[in-house]
VODO-46197 format. One record per residue (C-alpha): x, y, z negated. Coordinates in steps of 0.001 Angstrom, whole numbers, always signed. Each point is the difference from the previous one (the first is absolute). Example, Ala and Ser with C-alpha at 12.3 -4.5 7.8 and 13.67 -1.06 7.14 Angstrom:
2
{rec {+12300 -4500 -7800}}
{rec {+1370 +3440 +660}}
END
This chain:
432
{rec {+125366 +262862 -71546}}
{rec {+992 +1947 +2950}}
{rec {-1893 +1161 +2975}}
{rec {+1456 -419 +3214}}
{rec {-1151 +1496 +3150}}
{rec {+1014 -252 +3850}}
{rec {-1585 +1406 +2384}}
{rec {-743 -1914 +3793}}
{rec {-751 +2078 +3501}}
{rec {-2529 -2146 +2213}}
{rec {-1286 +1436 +2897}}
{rec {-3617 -639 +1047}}
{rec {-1123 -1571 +3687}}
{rec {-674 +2514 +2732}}
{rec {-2920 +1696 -925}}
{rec {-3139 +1120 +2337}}
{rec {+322 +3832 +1462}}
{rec {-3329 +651 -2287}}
{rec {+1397 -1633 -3193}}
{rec {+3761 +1515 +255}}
{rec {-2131 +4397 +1097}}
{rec {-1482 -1030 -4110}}
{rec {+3491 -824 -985}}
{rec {+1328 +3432 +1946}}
{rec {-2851 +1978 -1221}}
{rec {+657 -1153 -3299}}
{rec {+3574 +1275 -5}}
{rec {-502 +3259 +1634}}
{rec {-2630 +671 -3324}}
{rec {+2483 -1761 -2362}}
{rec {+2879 +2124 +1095}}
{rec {-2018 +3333 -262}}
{rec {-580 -1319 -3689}}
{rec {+3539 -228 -860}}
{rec {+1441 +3104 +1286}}
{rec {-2848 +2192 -1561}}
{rec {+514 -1554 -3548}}
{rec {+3854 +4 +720}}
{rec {-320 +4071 +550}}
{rec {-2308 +338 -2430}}
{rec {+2027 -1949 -2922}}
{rec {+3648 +1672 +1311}}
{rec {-1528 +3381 -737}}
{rec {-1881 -625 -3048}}
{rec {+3069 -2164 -817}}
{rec {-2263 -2955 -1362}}
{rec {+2058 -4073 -262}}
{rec {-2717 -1579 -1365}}
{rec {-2154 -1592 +1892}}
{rec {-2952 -177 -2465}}
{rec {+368 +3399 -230}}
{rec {-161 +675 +3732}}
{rec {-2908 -2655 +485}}
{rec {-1712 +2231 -3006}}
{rec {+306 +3138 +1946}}
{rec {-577 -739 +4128}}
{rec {-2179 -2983 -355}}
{rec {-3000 +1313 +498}}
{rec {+1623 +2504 +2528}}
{rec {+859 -2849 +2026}}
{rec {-3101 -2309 -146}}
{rec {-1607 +3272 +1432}}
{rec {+2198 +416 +2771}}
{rec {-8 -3834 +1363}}
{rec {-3786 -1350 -1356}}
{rec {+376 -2959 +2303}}
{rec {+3257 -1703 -1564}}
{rec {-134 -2339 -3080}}
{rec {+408 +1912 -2938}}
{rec {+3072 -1834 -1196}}
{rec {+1595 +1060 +3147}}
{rec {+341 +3337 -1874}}
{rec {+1739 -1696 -3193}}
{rec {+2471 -1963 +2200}}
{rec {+833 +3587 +1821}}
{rec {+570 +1854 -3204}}
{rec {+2384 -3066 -1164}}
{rec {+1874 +499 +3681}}
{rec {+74 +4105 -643}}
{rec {+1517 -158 -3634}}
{rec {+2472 -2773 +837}}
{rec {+1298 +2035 +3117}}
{rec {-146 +3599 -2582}}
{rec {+1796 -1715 -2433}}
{rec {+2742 -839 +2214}}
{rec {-273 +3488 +1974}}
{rec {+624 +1870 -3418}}
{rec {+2806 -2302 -1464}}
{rec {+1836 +757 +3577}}
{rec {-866 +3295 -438}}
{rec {+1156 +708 -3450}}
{rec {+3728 -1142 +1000}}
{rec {+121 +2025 +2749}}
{rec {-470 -2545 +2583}}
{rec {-3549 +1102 +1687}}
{rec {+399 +947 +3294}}
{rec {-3672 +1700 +384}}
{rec {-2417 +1744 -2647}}
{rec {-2753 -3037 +368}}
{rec {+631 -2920 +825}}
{rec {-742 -1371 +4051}}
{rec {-2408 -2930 +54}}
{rec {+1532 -1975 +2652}}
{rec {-721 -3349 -42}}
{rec {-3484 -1329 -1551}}
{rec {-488 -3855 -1979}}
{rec {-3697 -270 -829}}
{rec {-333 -844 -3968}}
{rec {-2734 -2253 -426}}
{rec {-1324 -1367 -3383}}
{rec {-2176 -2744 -1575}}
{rec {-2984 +1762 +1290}}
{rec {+1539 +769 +3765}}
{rec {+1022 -3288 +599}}
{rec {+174 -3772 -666}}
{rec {+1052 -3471 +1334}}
{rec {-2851 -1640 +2543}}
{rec {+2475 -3057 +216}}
{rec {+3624 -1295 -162}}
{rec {+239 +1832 +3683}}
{rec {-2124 +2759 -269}}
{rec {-1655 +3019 -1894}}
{rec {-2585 +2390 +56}}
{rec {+888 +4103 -128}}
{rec {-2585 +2383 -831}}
{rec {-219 +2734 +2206}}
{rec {-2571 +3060 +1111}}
{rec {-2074 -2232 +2336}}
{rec {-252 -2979 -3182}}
{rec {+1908 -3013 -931}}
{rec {+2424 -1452 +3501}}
{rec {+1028 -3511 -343}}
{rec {+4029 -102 +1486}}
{rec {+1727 -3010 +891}}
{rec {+3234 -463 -912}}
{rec {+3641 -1657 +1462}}
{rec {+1503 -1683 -2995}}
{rec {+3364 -723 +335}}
{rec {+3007 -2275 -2129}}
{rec {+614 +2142 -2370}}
{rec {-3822 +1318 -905}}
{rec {-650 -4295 -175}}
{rec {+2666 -276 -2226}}
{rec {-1036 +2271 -3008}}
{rec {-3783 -1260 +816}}
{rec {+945 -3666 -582}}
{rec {+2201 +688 -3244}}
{rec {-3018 +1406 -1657}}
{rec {+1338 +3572 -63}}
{rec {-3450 +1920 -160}}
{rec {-919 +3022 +2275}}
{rec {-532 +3349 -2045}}
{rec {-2922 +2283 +52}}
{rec {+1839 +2711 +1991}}
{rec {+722 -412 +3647}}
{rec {+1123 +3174 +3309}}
{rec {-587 -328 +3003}}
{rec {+1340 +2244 +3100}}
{rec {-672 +58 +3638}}
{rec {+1817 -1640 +3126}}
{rec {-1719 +2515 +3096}}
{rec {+2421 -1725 +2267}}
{rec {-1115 -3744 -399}}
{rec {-3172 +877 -1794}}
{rec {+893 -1817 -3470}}
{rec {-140 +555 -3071}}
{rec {+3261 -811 -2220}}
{rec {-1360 -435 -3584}}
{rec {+2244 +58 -3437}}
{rec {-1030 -2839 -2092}}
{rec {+1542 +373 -3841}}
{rec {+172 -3994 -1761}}
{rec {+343 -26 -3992}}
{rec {+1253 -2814 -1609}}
{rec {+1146 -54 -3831}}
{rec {+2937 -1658 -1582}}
{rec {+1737 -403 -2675}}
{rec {+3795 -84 -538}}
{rec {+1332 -3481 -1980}}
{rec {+2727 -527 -2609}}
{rec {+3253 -25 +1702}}
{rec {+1844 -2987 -194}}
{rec {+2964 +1536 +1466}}
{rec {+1716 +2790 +2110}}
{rec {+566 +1064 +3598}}
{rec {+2324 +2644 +167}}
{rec {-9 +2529 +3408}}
{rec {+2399 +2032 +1148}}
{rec {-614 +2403 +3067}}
{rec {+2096 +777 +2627}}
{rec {+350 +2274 +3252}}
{rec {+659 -3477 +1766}}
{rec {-537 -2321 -1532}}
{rec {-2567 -1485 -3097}}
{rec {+1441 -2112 -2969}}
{rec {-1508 -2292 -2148}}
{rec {+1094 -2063 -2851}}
{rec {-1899 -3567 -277}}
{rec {+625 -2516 -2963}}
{rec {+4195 +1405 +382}}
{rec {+68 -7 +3456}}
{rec {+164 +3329 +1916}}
{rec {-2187 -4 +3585}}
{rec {+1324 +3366 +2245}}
{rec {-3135 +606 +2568}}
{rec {+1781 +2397 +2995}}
{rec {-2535 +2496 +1122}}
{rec {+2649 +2310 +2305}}
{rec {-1619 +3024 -513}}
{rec {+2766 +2013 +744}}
{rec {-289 -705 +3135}}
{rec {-3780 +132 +441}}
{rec {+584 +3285 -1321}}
{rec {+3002 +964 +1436}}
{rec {-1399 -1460 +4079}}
{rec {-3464 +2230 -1029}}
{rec {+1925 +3139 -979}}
{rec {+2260 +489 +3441}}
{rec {-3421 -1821 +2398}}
{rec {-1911 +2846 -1902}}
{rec {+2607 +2668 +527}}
{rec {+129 -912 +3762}}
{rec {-3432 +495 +334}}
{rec {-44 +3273 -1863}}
{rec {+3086 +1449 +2235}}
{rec {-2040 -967 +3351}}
{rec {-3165 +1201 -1170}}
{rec {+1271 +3008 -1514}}
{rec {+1248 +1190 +3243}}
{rec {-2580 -510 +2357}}
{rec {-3086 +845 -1626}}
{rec {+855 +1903 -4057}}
{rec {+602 -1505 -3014}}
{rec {-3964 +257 -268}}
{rec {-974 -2433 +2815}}
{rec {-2827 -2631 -277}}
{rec {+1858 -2001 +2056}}
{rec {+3293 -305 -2344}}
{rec {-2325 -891 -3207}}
{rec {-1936 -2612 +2079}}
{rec {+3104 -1679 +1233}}
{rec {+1370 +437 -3835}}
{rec {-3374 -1881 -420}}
{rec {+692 -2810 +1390}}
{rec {+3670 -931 -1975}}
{rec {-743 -2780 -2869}}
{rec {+2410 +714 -2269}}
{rec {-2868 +8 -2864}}
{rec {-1632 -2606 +1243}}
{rec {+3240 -2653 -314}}
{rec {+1122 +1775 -3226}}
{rec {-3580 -959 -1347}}
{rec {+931 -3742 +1526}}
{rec {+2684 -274 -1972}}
{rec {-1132 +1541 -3377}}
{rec {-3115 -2095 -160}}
{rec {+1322 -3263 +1216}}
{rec {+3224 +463 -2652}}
{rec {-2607 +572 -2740}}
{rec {-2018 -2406 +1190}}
{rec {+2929 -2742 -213}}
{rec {+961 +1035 -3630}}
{rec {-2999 +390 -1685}}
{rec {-1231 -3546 +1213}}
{rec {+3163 -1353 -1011}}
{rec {-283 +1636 -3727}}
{rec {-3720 -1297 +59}}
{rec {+647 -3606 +802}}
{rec {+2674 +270 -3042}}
{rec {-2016 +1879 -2190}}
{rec {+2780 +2483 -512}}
{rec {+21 +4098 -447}}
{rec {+1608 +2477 +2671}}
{rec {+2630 +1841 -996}}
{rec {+382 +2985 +1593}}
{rec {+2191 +3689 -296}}
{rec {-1902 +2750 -1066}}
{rec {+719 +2792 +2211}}
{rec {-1418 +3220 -147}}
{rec {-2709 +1790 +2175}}
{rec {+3112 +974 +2497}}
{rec {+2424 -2129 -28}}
{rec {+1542 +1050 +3295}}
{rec {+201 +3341 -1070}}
{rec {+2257 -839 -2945}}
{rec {+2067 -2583 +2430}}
{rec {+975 +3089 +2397}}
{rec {+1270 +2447 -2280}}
{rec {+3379 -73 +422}}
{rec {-27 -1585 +3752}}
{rec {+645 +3034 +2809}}
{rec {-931 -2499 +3133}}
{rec {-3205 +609 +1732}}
{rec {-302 -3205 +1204}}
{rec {+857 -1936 -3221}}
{rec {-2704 +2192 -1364}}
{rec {-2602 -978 +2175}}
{rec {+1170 -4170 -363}}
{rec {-845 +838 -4324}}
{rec {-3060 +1877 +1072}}
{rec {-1020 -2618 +2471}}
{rec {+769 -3288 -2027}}
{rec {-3180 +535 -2186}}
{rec {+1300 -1895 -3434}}
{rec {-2324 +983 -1652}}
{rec {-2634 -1022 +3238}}
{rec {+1035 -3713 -691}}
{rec {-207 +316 -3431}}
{rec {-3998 +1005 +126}}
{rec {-626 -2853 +2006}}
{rec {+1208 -2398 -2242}}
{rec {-1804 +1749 -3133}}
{rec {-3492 -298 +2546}}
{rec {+705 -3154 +994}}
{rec {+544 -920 -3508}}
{rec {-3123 +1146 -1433}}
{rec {-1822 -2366 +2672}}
{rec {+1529 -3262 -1344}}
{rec {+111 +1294 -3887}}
{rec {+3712 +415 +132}}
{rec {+1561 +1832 -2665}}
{rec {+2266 +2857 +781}}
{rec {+2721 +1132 -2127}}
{rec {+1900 +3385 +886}}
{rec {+3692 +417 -1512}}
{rec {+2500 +2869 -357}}
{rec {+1939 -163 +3353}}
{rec {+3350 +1675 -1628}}
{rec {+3316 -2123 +895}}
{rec {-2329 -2936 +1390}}
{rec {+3151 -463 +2599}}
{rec {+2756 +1417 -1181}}
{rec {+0 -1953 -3234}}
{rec {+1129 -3802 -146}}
{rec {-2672 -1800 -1538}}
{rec {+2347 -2408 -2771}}
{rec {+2736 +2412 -1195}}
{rec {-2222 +3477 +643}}
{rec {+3672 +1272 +1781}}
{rec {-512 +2015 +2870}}
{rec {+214 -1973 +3245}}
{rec {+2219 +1583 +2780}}
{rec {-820 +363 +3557}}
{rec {+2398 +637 +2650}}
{rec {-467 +2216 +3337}}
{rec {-3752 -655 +263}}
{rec {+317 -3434 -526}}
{rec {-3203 -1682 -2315}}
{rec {+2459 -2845 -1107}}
{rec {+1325 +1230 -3108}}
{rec {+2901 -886 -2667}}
{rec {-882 +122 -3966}}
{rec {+2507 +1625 -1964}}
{rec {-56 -2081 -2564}}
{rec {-738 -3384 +787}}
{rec {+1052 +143 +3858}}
{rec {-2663 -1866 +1578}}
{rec {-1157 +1132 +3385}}
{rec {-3718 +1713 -250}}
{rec {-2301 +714 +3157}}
{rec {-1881 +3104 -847}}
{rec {-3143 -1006 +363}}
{rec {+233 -2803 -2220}}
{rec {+1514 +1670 -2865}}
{rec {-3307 +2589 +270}}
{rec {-2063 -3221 +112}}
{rec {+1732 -1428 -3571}}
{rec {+76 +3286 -1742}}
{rec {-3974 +902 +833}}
{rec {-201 -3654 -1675}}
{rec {+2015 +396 -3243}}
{rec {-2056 +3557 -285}}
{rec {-3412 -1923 +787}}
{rec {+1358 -2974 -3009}}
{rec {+1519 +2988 -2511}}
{rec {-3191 +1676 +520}}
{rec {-2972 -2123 +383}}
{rec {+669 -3000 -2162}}
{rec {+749 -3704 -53}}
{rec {-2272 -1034 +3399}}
{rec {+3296 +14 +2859}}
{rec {+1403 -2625 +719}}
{rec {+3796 -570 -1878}}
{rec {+3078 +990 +2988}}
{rec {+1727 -2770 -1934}}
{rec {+576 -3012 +1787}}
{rec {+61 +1220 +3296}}
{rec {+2992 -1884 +1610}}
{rec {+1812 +2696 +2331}}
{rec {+3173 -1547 -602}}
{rec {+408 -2568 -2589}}
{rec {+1549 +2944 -2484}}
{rec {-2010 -206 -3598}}
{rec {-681 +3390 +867}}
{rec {-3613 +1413 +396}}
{rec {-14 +637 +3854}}
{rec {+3751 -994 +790}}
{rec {+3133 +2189 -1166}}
{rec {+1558 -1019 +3556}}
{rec {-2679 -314 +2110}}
{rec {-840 +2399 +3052}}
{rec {-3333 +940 -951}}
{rec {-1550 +84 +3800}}
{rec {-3636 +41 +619}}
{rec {-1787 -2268 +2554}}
{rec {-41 +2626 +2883}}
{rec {-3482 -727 +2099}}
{rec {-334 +1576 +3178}}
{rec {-3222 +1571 +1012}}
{rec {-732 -2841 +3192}}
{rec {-239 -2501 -3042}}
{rec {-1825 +1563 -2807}}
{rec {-2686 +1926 +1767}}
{rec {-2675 -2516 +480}}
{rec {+536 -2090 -2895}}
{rec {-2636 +443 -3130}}
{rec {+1877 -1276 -2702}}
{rec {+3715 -319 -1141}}
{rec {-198 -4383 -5}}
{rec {+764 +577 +3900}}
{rec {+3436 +853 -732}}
{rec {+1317 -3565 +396}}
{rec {-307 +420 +3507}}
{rec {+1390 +3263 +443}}
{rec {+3860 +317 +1636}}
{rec {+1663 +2085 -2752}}
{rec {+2020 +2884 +1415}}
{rec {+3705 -1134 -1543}}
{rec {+2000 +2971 +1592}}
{rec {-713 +2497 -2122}}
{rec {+1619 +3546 +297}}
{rec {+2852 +598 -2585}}
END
């Protein structure tokens, strides 16, 4: 069984001016918490936070009688996450300061500081007792309530001042537990474009993020240029208007909603993902040998291994198996007579020279992280035999052009499952 987690932000109504001076008062005291235990645990070096509960608890109790006690547990969990990430920065050279700056402030509540009045509301304790807080549920908090995901013990909450709300972190739990594959769904992950092999046939899903990335880089470059001039490369004005691009923000869009797509499609099958295992850098070994800045940035930017994660946590909330293969020669390779496949002038139609049959790159990676999956995982894929490319006796067709289903982004992005594919306009000019 496997735990799964997500976590939901749902802001409360406006509160009263009297109930949201607790909620301030209760931050101004929470933050002096934090930064004293951060100091204090920098110097004295401590991680642990049983250790640094052990040592200021009693310190702290004295110092703020009127809070909850557990208020000084949940700020000794905030102080040794924030330490522990202070002195792993700090050990590779990469800490600007000699203490870490408590900027920002979530309020950690536990069991004791907190629990669920109703589906829309909950009750906080604070310094001036228990205040009940209504909340604004929204589609997405609805949908993990009414699919029985249950809400954990822990919860944060931080402060609004300018509309006078609070925006609470929910965490739901659910557990599951992955099946028996009766099959495989092979992955392949591209700047551009996402591949998937389904019972033989290949599905290409374009995301264009070369020129998401590409449009970002020269808008944020324009900015920077303007900025730079007028008012230092320090302004607050440049990083507010840098702010305000949303080139994370569609990124995310397409990484979840690609995941999203596969791993239903594997789950109403009841087949295993197959996916490359790449390293913890993948860029990094990708732009060795390439001298172009801005080709650099695209392999930075494309986040491969960004996709890849939110398949594996998508998969663990359906109970999808995930299987990770060696990468090396996934493309280059033609998948029936192992003969190196040859591409010409950037082209991702390729020749095998052996057998001659025309290969799109993508869908070679797709078969070969398939015959890895079947050479290394058993008897559960489905046989490649029998799939009619061309009529040849052939596994996969000696003659056939091996082209994927190309899918552009205005059709796949708000379906939920692969069956929609039958009304999808397939993209039949593909480049050569």
């Amino acid at each position: 069984m496997t735990r799964v987690l997500r976590t939901v932000l749902i802001k409360s109504v406006k509160l009263s001016r009297k109930v949201f001076r607790a909620f301030v008062e209760l931050e101004g005291m929470y933050r002096n918490m934090v930064e004293q235990l951060v100091l204090y645990a920098v110097r004295s070096e401590v991680k642990s936070f049983t250790k640094l509960k052990a040592l200021k608890y009693h310190k702290m109790r004295s110092l703020y009688p009127q809070l909850p006690s557990h208020y000084v547990y949940t700020a000794c969990q905030d102080a040794s996450a924030r330490v522990k990430s202070f002195l792993r920065l700090k050990k590779r050279g990469l800490a600007k300061r000699e203490y870490p700056e408590v900027r920002k402030v979530s309020i950690w509540l536990d069991d004791h500081l907190w629990r669920p009045d109703s589906l829309t509301s909950i009750r906080i304790a604070t310094h001036r007792g228990w205040v009940r807080v209504e909340l604004e549920p929204h589609r997405q908090y609805w949908r993990y309530v009414n699919r029985e995901w249950k809400l954990a013990s822990e919860a944060k909450i931080r402060l609004d001042k300018r509309n006078r709300q609070l925006i609470i972190c929910l965490t739901f739990a659910k557990e599951t537990k992955e099946y028996e594959p009766r099959g495989y769904l092979p992955v392949d992950v591209n700047e551009n474009n996402v591949t998937t092999l389904v019972d033989g046939i290949a599905y290409l899903f374009e995301t264009n993020t070369e020129k998401l990335v590409l449009g970002y880089y020269y808008r944020r470059k324009k900015v920077q240029e303007k900025y730079d001039k007028l008012y230092g490369k320090r302004s607050r004005i440049k990083k507010k208007v840098l702010r305000k691009l949303k080139e994370k923000k569609k990124k995310n869009d397409i990484k979840w909603k690609i995941a999203n797509l596969i791993v239903r499609t594997a789950h109403e099958r009841q087949y295993a993902i197959v996916l490359e295992k790449l390293g913890k850098k993948p860029a990094s070994n990708m732009i060795r040998r390439i001298s172009n800045k801005q080709l650099r940035h695209r392999i930075f930017q494309a986040c491969f291994r960004g996709v890849q994660k939110a398949i594996e946590e998508k998969a663990r909330e359906y109970g999808v198996p995930v299987i990770l293969v060696d990468p090396k020669n996934t493309s280059k390779l033609c998948p029936i007579h192992k003969a190196p496949v040859n591409y010409n002038n950037g082209s991702r139609i390729g020749e095998c020279s052996k057998g001659g049959e025309l290969w799109h790159r993508d869908v070679v990676a797709c078969w070969n992280l398939l015959f890895k999956a079947l050479r290394g995982d058993g008897s559960h894929a489905p046989s490649p035999v029998g799939h009619d490319l061309d009529g040849s006796p052939v596994p996969l067709g000696s003659t056939a052009t091996h082209d994927p289903v190309g899918l552009s982004k205005s059709l796949w992005a708000r379906w939920k499952s692969l069956p929609q594919i039958q009304y999808a306009t397939a993209l039949n000019k593909m480049k050569r």
